[in-house]
Every structure is written in C-alpha cells, then in structure tokens.
N, C-alpha and C positions, 0 to 999 in steps of 0.2 A: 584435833583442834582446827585444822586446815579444814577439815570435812565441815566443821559447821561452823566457821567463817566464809565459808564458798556459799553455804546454803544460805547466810545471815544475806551476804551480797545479792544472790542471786532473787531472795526474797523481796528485797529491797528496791533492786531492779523494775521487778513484777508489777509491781505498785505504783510506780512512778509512771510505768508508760499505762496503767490505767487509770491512774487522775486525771480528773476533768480538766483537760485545757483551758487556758485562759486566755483565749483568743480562737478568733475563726479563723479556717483556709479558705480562700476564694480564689479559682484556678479556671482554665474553659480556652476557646477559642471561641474569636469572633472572625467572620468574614463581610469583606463591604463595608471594613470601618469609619464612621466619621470623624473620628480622631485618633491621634498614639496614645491616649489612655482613657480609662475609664474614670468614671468620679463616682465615689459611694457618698450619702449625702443624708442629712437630714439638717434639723434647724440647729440643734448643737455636734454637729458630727462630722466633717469631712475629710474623704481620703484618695488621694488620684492613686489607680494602679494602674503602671507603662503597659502599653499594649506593642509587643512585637513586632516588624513588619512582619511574620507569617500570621498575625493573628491573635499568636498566643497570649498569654498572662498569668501570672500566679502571683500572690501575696497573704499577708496575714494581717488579720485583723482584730484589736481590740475593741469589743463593741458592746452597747447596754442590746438586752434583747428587745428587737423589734424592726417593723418594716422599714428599709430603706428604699431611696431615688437611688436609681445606678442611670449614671449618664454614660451616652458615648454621643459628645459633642451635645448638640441641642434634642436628639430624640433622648426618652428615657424609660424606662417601665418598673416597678416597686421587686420587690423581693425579701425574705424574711432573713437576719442572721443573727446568732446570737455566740455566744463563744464556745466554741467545742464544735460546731460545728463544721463540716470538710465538703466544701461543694463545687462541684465542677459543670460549667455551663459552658450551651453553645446557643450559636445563634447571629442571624443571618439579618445587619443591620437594614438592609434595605425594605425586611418585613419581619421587625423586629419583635413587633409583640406574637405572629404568628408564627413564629420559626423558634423562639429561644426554648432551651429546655434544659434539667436543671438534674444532676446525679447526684451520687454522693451522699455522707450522713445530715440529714437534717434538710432533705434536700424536699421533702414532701409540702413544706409547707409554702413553698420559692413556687411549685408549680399548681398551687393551688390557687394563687396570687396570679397566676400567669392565666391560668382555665378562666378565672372569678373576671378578669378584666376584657378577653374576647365575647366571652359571653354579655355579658353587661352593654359592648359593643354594638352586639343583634338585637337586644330589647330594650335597650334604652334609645329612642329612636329620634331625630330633630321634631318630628313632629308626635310627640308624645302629647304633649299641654294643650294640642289644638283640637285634640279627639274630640267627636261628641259626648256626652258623659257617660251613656251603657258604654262607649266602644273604648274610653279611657278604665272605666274599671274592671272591664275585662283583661284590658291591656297590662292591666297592675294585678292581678289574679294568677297572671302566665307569670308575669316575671319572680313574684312572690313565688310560684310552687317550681319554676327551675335554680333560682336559686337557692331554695331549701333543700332540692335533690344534690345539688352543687355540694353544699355542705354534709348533708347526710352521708354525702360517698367519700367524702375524706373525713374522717374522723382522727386521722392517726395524724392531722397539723396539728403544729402545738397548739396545747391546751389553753392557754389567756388569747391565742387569734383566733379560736373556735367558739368561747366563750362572747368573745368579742363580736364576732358575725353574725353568733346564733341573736346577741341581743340587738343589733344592726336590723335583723330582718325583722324581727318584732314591731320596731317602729317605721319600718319602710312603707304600709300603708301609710299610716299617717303623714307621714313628711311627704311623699307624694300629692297626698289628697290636701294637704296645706300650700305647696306648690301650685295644684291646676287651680285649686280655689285663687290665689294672689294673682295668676296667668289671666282669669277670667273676668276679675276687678281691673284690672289693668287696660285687660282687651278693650270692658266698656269707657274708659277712660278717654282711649287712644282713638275708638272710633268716633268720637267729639273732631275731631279732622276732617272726617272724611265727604268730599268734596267741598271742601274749603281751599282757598287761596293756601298755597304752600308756605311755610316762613321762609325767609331767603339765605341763603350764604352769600356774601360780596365778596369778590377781588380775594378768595383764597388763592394760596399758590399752587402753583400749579406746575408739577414732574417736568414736564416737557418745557416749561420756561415761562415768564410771564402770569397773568392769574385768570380767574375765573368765576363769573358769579353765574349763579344757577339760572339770571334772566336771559343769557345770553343760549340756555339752551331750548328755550321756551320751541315751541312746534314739534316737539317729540316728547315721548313718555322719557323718565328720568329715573333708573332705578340706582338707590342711596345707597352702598353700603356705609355705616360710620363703622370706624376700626379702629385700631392701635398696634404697633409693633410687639409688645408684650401681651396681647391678648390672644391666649392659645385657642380657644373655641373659634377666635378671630381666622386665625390663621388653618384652623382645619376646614375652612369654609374655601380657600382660595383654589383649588382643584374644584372643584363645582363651579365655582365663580367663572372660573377662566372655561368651562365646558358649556356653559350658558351665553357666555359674552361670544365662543367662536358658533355656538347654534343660530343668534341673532344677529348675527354681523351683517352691517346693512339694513338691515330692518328700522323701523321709523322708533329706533331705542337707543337712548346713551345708559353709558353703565357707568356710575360716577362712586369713587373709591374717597370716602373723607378721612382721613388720618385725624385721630387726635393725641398724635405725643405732643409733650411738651417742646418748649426750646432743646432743650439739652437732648435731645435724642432726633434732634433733626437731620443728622447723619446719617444715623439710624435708619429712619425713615427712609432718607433717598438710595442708601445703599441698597434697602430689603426692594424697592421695587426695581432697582436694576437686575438684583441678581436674584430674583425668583420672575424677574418678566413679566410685572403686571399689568394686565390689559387695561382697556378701558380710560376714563380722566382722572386718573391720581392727585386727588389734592390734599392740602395740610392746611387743617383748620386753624384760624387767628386766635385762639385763647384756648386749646385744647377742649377740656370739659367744661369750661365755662363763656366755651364761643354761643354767643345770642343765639346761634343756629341748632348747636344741640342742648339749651336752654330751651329755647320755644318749644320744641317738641317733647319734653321734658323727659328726653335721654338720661338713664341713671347706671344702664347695664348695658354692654357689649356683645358680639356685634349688634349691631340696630340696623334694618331693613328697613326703606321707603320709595313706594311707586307715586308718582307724581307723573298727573298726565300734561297731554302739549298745551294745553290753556295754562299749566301751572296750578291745578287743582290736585288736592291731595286723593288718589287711588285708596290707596291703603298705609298709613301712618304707622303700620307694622309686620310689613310685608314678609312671605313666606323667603325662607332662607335658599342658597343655592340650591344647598344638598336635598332639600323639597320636592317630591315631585307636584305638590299644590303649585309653585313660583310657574312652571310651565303650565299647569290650568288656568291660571291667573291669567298668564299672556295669554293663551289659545282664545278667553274667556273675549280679552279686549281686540281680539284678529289685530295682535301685533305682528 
C-alpha cells in the first residue's frame, strides 16, 4: 500500500513540474545601466523589474502573449514574452540594440526581434523617400528579399509572429510605394517656396535669455530645425545636428533649433537643451503647432528642416536632415 502511494505521489509530482507555467521568467544582466530597473510595457501592461547594482535582475511575469517595450530609463528595444517562457538576457546599455542577446526557453523569438530591428537600421535609410525612382525601387527590392531571408531563417519564432511578418512583408511594397508617392506630392507642394520671401518667426524665446526673430539674422544662411522634446526621430537627429553645427562653425551659417512643446513642458524643454548641450540658437515657438510660423509653412510632421538664405529667401522649404549626406552637398553646392 506504501508502495503505491509513494508511486501515486511521485506521479503526481511528475505532472506538476510539467504543466505549462503560468507566468514568464525574465532574468539577465545589464551593464552601463540608465536606471535601477527595468520597465516591461505595453499599452495595457506594465511592470518595473529592480535592477541590482551589479547589474543583475530576475522576476516573474504574468503576461498575455506578445511583443513588449522593455525600458531601461529612456532607451528601449521590443522583445516577445508569453507565459512559460524562461529567458535570460544581456546586454550592454550604452549599445543597447547591438549588444543585447537573449537565452533561454522561448528565447528564439526575443532575438529575432533584436536581428529584424538592426537590420531594418542599414536599410531603412533617412534618405530612402528622396531616391530617384529606379534607385527607390531597387532600394525596396534589397530590403524586401533580406528581410524575407530574415524570416526564412528563423522559422522556429513563434508561430502568430511569423505568421504575422510573413503577412507584414506582403504589403511592404505597397505601403512603401504609398509612402514615396505622398513624399513626392508633398515635395511638389513644398517647393512652391522656394526662393520666396521666408515666413517669419518674431520674438520667440530664446535659451540663452531674451528672444529672437528670424530678421535679426538676416545676412546669413539660416538652417531650421522645428522639433519637440517627445519627438523620437527628433531627437535621433541631434548627434548629426551637433556634427554639422561643429563642421560649420564660423562659417556664414546660424543653425536655429525651434522647439514646439507646449506650455506645460517648457521645463522640459529648457532642461533637455542644458543637459544634452544643444548648440546652435535654441528657441520655443509662441503657440507650439499652431505658431503662424509653423502654419505658413504648413508643418504637419516632425522634424521639419529649412534653408533660408542671407536675403531671407527660402533655399529649400524641406531641407535634407542632419544625418544626410545630401545637407552637406546642399552647403558645398552654395560655397557656405
């Protein structure tokens, strides 16, 4: 009787530690943290896990399947979790998307997320929309057949995110080719500007104290960024920005930064350009998105680039971005 009540238990045992968990493990080290924890995140979901000072971290997680935000502080990169799954990452914040890497059961589809977003990186490129047209759909041909290869070679992510990307890339011609097409309506729009009288900004404020209108910088060329403190495209611009501003320094070029938060984020604002050290004339636009200034020009999306030469005449009403290397033919073009 002892004999098969020990077996009944031990049966029983057996069972229990092979039933699907009902929860993830999410475990790793981080080095170079920007914060003491991490934040797992979606739009109905969130969960901070403490981050050690050596780095470490372990917790558990109840979660619906599918990709989450992992922050640590303001950077962040996606990763897939669903319950049962046991995954141990590391990774090296200061180059976070090219360093993290991901073990562990269920751990295939975390670095598939991680490959798919580097990649996307090198060919998705600022001046993609500005191609000539063969040289644009050539451009969408490469990236169409590496990220098919992408896919092809992991087969073993779970099956609704493979499902899911295989029909993603289906319509990635098209959503591209809808894209450069609205890019190209747009362009001709925009170049209705060009060497026209600039519209003006007055008496914005201005970082360093007092304000600034755009006549007072009349005799030089004027390059526009408009921006926002919550505009991430914005802000991945600012390392070029700042490499362009110290290539031309002194040159017959002001490099003028428009902010358009709101009131409420005007802390914000003057915080972010002390503590990332923004060159150039940092202003804050009088009515955000609905300053006359980025009205006239009829700014609808973020960042917005404009060259305006020393007469005050509009260059180019949608100028090539930092990270461009067109922005520097542009100058070379006008021996700034």
């Amino acid at each position: 009787m002892k004999k098969i009540l020990f077996l009944a238990l031990a049966i029983a045992t057996i069972a229990c530690e092979n039933a699907p968990k009902d929860y993830a493990t999410l475990s790793g080290k981080i080095t170079n943290q920007n914060s003491d924890s991490l934040i797992v995140r979606t739009r109905t979901y969130s969960k901070a896990i403490k981050v050690n000072d050596d780095g470490t971290f372990s917790d558990t997680l109840k979660v619906e399947s599918g990709v989450y935000n992992l922050y640590d502080g303001k950077e962040f990169t996606y990763m897939f979790l669903k319950n049962g799954v046991d995954i141990n990452l590391t990774l090296d914040a200061k180059e976070l998307d090219k360093t993290i890497k991901y073990t562990g059961t269920g751990a295939e589809t975390s670095n598939y997320i991680a490959k798919k977003s580097l990649l996307q990186k090198s060919l998705f490129t600022p001046d993609l929309l500005d191609l000539e047209e063969d040289a644009f759909k050539a451009k969408v041909t490469e990236i169409e057949n590496k990220l098919s290869e992408l896919i092809e070679n992991n087969k073993n992510i779970d099956s609704t995110i493979y499902a899911s990307e295989k029909a993603g890339l289906e319509k990635l011609n098209e959503n591209l080719l809808t894209a450069y097409t609205q890019k190209k309506m747009k362009d001709v729009k925009i170049s209705d500007f060009t060497g026209k009288p600039s519209p003006e900004f007055v008496n914005y404020e201005n970082h360093k104290g007092g304000t600034t209108s755009l006549s007072d910088l009349k005799g030089k060329y004027v390059y526009i960024d408009v921006w926002a403190t919550w505009c991430g495209p914005c802000k991945k611009e600012i390392p070029s920005l700042k490499k362009v501003e110290k290539q031309y320094h002194g040159k017959n070029i002001e490099f003028v930064s428009i902010s358009i938060d709101d009131e409420t984020l005007h802390d914000a604002w003057r915080k972010m350009v002390t503590d990332k050290e923004l060159g150039g004339i940092q202003l804050l636009a009088d009515n955000n998105f609905k300053s006359k200034f980025v009205q006239d020009y009829k700014i609808q999306g973020i960042p917005r680039f404009i060259l305006i030469d020393p007469d005050g005449n509009v260059v180019d009403a949608n100028a090539p971005r930092p990270s461009s290397p067109k922005l520097i033919e542009l100058f070379k073009s006008l021996n700034i």
